[in-house]
MDTraj code that builds the backbone (N, CA, C; nanometers):
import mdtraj as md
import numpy as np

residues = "UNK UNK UNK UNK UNK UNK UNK UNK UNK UNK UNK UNK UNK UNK UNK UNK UNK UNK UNK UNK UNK UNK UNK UNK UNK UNK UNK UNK UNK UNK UNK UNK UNK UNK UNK UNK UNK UNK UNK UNK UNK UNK UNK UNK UNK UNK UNK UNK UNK UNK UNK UNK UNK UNK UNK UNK UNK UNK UNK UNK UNK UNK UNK UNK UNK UNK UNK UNK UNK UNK UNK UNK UNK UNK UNK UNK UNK UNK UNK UNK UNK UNK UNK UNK UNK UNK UNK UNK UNK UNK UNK UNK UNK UNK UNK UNK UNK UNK UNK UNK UNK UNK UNK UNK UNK UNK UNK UNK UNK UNK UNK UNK UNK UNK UNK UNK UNK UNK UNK UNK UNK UNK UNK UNK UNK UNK UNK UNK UNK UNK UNK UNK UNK UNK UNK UNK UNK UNK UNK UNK UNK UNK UNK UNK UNK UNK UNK UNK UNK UNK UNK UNK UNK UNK UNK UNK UNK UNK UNK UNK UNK UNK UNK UNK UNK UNK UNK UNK UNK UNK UNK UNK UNK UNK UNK UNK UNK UNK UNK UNK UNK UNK".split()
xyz = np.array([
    [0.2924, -1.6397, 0.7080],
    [0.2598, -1.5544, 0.5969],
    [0.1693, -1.6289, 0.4991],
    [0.2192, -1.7480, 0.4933],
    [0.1160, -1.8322, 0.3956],
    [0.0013, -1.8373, 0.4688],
    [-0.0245, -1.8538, 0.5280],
    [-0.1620, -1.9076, 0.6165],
    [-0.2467, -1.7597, 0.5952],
    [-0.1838, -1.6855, 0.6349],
    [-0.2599, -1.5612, 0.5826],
    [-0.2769, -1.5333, 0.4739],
    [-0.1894, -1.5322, 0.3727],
    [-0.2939, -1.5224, 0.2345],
    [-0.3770, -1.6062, 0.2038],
    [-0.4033, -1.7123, 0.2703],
    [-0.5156, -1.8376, 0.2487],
    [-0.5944, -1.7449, 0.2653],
    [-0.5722, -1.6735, 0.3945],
    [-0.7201, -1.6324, 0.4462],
    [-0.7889, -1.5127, 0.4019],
    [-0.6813, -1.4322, 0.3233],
    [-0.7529, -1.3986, 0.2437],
    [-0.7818, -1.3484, 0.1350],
    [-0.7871, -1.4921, 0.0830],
    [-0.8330, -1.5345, -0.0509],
    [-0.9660, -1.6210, -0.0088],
    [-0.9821, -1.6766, 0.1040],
    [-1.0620, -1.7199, 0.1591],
    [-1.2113, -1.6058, 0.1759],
    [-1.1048, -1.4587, 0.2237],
    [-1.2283, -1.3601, 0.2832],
    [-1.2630, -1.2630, 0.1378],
    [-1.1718, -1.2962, 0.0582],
    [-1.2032, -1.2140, -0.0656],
    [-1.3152, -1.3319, -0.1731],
    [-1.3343, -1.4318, -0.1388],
    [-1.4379, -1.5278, -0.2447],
    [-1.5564, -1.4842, -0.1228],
    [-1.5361, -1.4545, -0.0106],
    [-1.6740, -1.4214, 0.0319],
    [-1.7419, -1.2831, 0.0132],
    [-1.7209, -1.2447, -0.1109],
    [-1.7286, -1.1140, -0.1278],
    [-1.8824, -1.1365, -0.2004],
    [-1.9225, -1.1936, -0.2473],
    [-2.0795, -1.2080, -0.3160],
    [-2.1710, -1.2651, -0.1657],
    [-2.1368, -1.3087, -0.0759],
    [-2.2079, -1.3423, 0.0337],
    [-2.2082, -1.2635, 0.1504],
    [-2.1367, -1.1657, 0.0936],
    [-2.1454, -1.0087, 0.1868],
    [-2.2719, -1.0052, 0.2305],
    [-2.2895, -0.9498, 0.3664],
    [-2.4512, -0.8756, 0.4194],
    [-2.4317, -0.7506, 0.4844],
    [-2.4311, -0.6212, 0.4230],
    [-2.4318, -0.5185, 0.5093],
    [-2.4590, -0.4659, 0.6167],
    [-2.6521, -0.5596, 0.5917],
    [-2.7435, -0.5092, 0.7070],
    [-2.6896, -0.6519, 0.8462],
    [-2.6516, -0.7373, 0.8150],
    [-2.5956, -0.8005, 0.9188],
    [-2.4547, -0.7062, 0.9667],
    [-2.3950, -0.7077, 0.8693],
    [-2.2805, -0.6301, 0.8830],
    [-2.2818, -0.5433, 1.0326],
    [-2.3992, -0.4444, 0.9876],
    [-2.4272, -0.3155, 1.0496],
    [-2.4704, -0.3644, 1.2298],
    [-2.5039, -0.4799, 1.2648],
    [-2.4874, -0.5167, 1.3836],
    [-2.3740, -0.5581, 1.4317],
    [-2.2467, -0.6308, 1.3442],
    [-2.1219, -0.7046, 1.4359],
    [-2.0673, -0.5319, 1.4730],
    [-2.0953, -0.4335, 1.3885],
    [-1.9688, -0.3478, 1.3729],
    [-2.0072, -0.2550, 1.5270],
    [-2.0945, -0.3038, 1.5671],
    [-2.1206, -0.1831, 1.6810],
    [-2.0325, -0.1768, 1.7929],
    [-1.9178, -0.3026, 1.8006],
    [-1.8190, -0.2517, 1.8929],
    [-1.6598, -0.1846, 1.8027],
    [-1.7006, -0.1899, 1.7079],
    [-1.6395, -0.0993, 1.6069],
    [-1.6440, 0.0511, 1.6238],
    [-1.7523, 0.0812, 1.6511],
    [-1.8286, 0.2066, 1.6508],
    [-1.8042, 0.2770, 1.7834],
    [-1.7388, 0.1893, 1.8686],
    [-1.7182, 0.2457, 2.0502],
    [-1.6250, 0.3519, 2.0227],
    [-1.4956, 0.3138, 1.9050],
    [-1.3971, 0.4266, 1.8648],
    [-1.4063, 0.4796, 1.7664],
    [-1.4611, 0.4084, 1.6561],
    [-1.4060, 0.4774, 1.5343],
    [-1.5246, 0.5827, 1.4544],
    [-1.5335, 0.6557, 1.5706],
    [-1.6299, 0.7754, 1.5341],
    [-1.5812, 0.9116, 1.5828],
    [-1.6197, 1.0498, 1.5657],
    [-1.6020, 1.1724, 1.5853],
    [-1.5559, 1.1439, 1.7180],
    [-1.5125, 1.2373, 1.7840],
    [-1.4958, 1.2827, 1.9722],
    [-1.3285, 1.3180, 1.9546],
    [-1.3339, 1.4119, 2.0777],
    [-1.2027, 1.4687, 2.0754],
    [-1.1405, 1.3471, 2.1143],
    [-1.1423, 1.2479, 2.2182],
    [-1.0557, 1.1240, 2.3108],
    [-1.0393, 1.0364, 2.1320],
    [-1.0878, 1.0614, 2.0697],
    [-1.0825, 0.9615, 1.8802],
    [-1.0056, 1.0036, 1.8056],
    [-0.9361, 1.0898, 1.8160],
    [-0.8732, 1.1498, 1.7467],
    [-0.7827, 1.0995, 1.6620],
    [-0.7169, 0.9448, 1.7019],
    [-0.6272, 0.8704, 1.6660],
    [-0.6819, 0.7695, 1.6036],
    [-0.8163, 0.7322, 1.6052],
    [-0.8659, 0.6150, 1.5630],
    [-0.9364, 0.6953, 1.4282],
    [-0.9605, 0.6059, 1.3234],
    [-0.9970, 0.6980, 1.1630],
    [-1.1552, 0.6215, 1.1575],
    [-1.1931, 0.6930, 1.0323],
    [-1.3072, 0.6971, 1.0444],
    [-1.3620, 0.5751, 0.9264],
    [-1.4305, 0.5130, 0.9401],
    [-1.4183, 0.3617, 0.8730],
    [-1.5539, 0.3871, 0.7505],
    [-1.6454, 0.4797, 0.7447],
    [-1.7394, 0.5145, 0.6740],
    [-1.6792, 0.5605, 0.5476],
    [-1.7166, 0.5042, 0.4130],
    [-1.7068, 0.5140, 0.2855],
    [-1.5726, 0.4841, 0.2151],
    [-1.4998, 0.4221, 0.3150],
    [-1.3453, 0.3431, 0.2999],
    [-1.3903, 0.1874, 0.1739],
    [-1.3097, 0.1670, 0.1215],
    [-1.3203, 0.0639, 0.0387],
    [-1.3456, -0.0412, 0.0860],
    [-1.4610, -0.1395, 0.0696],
    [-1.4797, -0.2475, 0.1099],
    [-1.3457, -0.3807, 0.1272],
    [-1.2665, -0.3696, 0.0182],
    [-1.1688, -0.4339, 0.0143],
    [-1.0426, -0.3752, 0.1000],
    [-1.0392, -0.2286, 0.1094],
    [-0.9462, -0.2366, 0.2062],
    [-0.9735, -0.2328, 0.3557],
    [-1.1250, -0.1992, 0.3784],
    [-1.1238, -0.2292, 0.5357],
    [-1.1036, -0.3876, 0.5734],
    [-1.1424, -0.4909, 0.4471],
    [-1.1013, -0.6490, 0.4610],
    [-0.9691, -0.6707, 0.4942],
    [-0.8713, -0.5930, 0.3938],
    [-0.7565, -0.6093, 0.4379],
    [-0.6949, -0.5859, 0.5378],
    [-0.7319, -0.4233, 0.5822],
    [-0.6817, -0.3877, 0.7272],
    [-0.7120, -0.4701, 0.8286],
    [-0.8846, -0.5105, 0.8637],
    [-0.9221, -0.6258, 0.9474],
    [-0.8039, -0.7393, 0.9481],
    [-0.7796, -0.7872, 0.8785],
    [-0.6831, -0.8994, 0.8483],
    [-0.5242, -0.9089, 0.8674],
    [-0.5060, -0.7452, 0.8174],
    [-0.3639, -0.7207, 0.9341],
    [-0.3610, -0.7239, 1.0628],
    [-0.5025, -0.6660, 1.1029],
    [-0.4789, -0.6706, 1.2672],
    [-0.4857, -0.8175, 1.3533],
    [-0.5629, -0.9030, 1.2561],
    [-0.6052, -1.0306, 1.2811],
    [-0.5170, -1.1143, 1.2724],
    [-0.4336, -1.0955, 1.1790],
    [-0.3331, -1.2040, 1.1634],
    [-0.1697, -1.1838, 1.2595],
    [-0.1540, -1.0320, 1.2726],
    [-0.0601, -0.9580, 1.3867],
    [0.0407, -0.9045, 1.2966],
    [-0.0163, -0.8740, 1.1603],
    [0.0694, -0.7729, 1.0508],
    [0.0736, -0.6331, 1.1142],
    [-0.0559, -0.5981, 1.1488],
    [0.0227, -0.4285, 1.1948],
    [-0.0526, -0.4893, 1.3223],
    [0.0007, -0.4364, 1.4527],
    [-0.0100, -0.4637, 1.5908],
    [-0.0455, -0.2999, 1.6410],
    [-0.1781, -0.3417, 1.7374],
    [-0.2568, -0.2365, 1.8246],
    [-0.3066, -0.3241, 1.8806],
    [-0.2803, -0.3292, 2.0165],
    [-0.3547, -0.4459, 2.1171],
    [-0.5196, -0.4793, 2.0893],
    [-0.5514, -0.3273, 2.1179],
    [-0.7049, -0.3251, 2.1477],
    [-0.7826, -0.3607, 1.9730],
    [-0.7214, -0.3484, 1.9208],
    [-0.7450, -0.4072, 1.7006],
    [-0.7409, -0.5407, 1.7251],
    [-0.6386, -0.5792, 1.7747],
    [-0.5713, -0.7417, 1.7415],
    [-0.6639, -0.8121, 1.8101],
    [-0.7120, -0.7573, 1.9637],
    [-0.7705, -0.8518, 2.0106],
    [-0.9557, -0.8455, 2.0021],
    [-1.0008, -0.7064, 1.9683],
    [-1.0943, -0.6978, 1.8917],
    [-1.1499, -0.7378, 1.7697],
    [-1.0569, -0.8183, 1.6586],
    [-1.0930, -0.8703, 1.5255],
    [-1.0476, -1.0154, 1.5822],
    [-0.9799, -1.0449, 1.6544],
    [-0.9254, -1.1792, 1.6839],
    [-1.0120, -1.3369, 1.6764],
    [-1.1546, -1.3244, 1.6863],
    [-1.2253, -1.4032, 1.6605],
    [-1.3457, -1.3739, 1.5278],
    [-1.2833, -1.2770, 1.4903],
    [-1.4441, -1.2375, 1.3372],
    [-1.4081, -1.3600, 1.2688],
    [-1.4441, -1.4555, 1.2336],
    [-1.4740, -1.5429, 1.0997],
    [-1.4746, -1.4697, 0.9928],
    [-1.4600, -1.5260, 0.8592],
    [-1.4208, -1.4281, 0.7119],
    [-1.5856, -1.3608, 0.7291],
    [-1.6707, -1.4555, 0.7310],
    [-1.8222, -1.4236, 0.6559],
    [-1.8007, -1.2532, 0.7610],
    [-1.7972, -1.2543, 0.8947],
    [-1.8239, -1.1521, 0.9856],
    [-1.7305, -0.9878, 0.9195],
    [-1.6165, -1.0689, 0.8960],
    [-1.5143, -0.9436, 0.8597],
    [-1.5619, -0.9118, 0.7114],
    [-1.5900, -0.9702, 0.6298],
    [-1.6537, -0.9146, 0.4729],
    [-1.8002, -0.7992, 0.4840],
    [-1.8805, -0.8670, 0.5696],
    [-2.0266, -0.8100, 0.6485],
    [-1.9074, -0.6691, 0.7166],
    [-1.8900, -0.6596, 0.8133],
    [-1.8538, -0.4984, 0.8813],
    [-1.8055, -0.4413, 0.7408],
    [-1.6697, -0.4968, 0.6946],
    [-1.6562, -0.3983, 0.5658],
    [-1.7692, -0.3407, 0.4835],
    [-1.8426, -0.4729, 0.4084],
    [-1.9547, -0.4023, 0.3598],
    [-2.0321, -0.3191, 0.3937],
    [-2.0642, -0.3001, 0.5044],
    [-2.1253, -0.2126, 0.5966],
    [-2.0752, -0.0579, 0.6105],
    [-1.9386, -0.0989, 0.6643],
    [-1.8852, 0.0696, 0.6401],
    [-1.8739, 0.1045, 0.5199],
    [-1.8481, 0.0510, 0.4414],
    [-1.8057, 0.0873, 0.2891],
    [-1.9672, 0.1302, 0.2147],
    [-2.0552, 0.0920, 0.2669],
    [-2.1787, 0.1310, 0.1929],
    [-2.2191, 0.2936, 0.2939],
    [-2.1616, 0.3043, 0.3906],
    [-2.2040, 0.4444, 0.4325],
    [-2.1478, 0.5771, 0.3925],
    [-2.2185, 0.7112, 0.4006],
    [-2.1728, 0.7434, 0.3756],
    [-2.0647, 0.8151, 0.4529],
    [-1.9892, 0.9237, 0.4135],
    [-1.8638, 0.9952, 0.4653],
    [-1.9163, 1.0945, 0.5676],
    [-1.8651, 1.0817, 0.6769],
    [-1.9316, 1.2061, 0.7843],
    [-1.8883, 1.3153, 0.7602],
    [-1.9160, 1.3826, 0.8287],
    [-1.8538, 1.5253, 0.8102],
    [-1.8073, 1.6199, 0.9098],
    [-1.6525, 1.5581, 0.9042],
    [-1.5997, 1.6032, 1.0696],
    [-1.5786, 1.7601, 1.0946],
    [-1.6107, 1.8121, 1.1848],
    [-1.6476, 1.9641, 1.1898],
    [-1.4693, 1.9804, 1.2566],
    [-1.3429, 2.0177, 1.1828],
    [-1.2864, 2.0492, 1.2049],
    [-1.1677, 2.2265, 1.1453],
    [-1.1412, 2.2439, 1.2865],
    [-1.0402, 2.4351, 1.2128],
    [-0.9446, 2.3869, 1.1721],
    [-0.9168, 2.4294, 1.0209],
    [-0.7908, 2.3894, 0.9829],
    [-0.7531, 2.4970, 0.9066],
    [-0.6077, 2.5161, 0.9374],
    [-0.5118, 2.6096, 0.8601],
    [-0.5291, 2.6085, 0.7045],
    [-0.5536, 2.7067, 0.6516],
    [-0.5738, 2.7600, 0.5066],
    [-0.3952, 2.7551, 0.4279],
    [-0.2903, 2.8036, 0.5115],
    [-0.1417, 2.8000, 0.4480],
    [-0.1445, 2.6503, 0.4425],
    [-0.1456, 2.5727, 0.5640],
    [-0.1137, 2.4495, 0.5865],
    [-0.1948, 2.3622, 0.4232],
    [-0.2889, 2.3814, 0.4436],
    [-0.3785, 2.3407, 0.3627],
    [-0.3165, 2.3641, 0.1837],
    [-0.3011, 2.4821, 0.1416],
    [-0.2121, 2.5055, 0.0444],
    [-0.0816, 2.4188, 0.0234],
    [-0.0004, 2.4747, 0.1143],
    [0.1060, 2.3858, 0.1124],
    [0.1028, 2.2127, 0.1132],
    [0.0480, 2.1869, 0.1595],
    [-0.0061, 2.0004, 0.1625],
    [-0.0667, 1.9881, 0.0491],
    [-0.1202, 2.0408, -0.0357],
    [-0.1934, 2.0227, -0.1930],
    [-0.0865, 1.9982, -0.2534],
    [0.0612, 2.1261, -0.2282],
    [0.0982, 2.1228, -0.3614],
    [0.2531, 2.0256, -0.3111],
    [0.2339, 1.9695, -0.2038],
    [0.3081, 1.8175, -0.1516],
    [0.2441, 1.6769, -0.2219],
    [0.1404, 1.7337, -0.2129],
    [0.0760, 1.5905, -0.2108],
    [0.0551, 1.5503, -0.3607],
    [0.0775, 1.6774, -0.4624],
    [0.0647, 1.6696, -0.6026],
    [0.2080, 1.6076, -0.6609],
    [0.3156, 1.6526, -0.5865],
    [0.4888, 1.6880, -0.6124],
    [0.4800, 1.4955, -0.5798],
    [0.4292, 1.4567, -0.5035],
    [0.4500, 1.3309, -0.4723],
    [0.3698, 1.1778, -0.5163],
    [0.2729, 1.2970, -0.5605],
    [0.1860, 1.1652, -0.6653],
    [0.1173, 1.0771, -0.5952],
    [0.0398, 1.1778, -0.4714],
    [-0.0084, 1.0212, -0.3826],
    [-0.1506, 0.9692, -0.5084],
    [-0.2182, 1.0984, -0.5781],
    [-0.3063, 1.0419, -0.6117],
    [-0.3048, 0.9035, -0.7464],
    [-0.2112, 0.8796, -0.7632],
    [-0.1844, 0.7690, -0.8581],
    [-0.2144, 0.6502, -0.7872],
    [-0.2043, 0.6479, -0.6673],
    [-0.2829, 0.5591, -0.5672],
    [-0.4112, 0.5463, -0.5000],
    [-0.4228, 0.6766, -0.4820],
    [-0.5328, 0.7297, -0.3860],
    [-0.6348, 0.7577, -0.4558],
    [-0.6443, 0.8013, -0.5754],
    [-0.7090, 0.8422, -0.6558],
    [-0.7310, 0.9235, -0.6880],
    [-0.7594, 1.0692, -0.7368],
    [-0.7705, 1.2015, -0.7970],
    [-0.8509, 1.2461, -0.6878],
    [-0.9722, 1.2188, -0.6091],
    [-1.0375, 1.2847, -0.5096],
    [-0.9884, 1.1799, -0.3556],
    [-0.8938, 1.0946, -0.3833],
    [-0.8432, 1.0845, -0.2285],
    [-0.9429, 0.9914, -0.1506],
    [-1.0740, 0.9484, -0.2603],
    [-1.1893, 0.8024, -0.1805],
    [-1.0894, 0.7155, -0.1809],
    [-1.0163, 0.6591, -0.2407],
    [-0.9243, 0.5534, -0.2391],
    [-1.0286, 0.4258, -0.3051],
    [-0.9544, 0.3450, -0.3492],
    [-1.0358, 0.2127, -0.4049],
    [-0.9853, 0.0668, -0.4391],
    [-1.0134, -0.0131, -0.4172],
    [-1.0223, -0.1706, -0.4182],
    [-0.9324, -0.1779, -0.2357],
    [-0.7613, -0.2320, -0.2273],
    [-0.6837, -0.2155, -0.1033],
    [-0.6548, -0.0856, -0.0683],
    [-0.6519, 0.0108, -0.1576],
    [-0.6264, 0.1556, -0.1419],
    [-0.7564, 0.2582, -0.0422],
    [-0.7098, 0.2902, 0.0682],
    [-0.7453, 0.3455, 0.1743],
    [-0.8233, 0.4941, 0.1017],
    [-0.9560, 0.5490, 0.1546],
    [-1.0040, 0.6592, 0.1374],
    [-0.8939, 0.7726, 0.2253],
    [-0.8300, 0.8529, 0.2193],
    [-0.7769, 0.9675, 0.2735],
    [-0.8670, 1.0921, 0.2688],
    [-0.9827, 1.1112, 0.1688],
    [-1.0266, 1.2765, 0.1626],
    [-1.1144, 1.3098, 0.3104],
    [-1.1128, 1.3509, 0.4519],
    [-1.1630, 1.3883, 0.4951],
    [-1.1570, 1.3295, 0.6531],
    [-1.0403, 1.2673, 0.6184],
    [-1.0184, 1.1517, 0.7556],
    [-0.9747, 1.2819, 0.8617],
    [-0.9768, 1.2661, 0.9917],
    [-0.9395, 1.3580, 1.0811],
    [-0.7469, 1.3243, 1.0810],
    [-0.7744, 1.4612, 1.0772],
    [-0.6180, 1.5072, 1.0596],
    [-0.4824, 1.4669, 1.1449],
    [-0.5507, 1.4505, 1.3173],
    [-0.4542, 1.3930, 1.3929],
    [-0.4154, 1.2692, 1.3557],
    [-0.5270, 1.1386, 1.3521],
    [-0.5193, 1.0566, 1.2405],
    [-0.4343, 0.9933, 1.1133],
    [-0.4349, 1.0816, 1.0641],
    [-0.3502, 1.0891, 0.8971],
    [-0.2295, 1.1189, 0.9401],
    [-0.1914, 1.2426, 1.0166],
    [-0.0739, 1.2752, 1.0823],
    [0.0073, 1.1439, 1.1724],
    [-0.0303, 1.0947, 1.2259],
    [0.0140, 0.9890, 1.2710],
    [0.0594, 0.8935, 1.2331],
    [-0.0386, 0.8589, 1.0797],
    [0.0018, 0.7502, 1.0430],
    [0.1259, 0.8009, 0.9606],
    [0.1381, 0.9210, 0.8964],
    [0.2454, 0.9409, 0.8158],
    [0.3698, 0.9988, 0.8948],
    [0.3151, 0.9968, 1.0242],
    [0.4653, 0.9637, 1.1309],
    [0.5477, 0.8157, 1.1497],
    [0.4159, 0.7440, 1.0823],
    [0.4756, 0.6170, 1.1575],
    [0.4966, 0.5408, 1.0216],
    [0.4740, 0.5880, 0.9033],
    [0.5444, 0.5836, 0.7633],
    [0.6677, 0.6178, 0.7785],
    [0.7202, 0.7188, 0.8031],
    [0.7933, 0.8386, 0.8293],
    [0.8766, 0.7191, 0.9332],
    [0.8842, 0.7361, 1.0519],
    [0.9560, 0.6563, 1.1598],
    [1.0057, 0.5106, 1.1375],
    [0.9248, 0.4639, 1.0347],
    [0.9180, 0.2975, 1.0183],
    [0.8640, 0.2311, 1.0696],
    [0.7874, 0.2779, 1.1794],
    [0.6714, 0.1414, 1.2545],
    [0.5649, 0.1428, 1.1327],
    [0.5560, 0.1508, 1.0779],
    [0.4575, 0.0957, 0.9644],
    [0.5090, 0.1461, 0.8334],
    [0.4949, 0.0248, 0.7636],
    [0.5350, -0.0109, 0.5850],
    [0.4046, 0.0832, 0.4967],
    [0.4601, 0.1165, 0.3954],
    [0.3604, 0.1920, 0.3087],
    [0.4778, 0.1250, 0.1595],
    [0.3442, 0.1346, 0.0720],
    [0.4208, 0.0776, -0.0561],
    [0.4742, 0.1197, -0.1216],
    [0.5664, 0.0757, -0.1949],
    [0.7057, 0.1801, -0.2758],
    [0.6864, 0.2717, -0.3356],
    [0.7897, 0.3431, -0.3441],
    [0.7177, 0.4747, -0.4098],
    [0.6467, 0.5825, -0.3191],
    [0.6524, 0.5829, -0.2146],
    [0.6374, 0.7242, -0.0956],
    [0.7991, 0.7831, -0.0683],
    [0.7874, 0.8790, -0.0377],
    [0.9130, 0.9392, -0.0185],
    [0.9554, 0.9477, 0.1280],
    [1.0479, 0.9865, 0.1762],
    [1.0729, 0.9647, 0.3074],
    [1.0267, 1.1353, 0.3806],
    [0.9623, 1.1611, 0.4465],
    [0.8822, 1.3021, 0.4828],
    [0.9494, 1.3135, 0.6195],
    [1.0798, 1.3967, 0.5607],
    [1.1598, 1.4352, 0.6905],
    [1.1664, 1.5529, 0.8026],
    [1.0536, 1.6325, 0.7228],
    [1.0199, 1.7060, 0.8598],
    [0.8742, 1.7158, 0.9310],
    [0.8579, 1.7534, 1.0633],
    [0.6798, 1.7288, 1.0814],
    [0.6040, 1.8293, 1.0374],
    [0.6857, 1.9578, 0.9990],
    [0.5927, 2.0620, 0.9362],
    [0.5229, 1.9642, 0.7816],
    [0.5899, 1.9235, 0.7034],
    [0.5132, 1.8623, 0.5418],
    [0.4295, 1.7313, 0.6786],
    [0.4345, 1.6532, 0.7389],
    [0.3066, 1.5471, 0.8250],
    [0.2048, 1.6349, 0.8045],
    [0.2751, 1.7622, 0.8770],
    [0.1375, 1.8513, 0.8922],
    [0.0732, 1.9205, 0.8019],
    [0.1071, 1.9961, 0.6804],
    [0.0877, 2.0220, 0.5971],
    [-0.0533, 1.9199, 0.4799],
    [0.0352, 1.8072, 0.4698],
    [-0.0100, 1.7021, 0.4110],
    [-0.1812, 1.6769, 0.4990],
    [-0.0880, 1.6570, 0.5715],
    [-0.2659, 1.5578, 0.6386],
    [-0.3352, 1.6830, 0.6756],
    [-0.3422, 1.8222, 0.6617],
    [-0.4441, 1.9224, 0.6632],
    [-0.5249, 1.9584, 0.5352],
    [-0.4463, 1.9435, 0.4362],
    [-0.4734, 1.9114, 0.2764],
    [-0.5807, 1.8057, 0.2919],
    [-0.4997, 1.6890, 0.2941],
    [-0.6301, 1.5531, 0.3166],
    [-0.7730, 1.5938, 0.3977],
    [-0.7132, 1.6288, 0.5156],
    [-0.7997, 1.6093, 0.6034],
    [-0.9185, 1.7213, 0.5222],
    [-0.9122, 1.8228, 0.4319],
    [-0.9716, 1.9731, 0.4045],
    [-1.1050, 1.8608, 0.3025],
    [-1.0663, 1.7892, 0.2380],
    [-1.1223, 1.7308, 0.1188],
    [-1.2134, 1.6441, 0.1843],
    [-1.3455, 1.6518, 0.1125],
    [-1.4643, 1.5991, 0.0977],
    [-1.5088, 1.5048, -0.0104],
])
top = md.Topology()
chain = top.add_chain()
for i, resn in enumerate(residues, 1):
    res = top.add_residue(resn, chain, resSeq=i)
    for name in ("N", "CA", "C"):
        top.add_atom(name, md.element.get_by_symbol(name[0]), res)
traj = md.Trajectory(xyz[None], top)
């Protein structure tokens, strides 16, 4: 655990020696998943996410804080300078615009969840998210759903103050809300 916050505090002072446009070449095996297609559905979309939290996420997968084979062993050799560069990179693009049908009730109902629960005191009032705090407005829905299964289940930690979301109708609800926002 120590060794990892060395690192990054290490990858956060390389934040003025950021290069986007280098950036924008390591990330292209980045780009094999984490774009539109139905087979993607599970992988999120890394464009206009916070520079600081795609550093961080990189760094969970790197260090074996949250575990996905094909993450862990894909970031497993970035050096800080490499992992600051891809962040910068996605974080300077902009937000795509995933052409997805989504339920109008669902959509209602997940607003007035997502208000009752205060994600935006984190997330922020439009859901870009900012500094470690993750963008949510527009991420694909299977996506979001998943992860707040696995909030929900306990394979993955979320920070205090989420509530425990005990049925999959509010997963679904919720992440159709998110997913609606631009």
């Amino acid at each position: 655990m120590r060794i990892a916050a060395l690192f990054i505090v290490a990858c956060l002072s390389l934040h003025a020696l950021a290069d986007a446009r280098a950036g924008e070449q390591k990330a292209q095996l980045c780009l094999l998943c984490h774009k539109e297609g139905p087979e993607l559905r599970f992988t999120p979309l890394l464009e206009a996410q916070p520079d600081d939290f795609l550093m961080a996420s990189i760094m969970a997968f790197k260090t074996g804080q949250r575990k996905q084979p094909a993450m862990n062993t894909n970031v497993a050799s970035l050096a800080p300078a490499d992992i600051r560069d891809i962040a910068d990179y996605f974080a300077s693009k902009p937000f795509p615009s995933p052409r997805q049908n989504l339920d109008q009730v669902k959509i209602a109902a997940g607003e007035k969840l997502v208000a009752e629960m205060k994600c935006a005191s984190c997330h922020t009032s439009t859901f870009h998210g900012a500094g470690v705090v993750p963008r949510l407005a527009g991420q694909k829905g299977p996506y979001l759903m998943w992860q707040l299964e696995s909030f929900r289940g306990g394979n993955r930690r979320h920070p205090a103050g989420m509530p425990v979301l005990d049925i999959r109708a509010v997963v679904e609800n919720i992440g159709s809300y998110l997913t609606s926002l631009r």
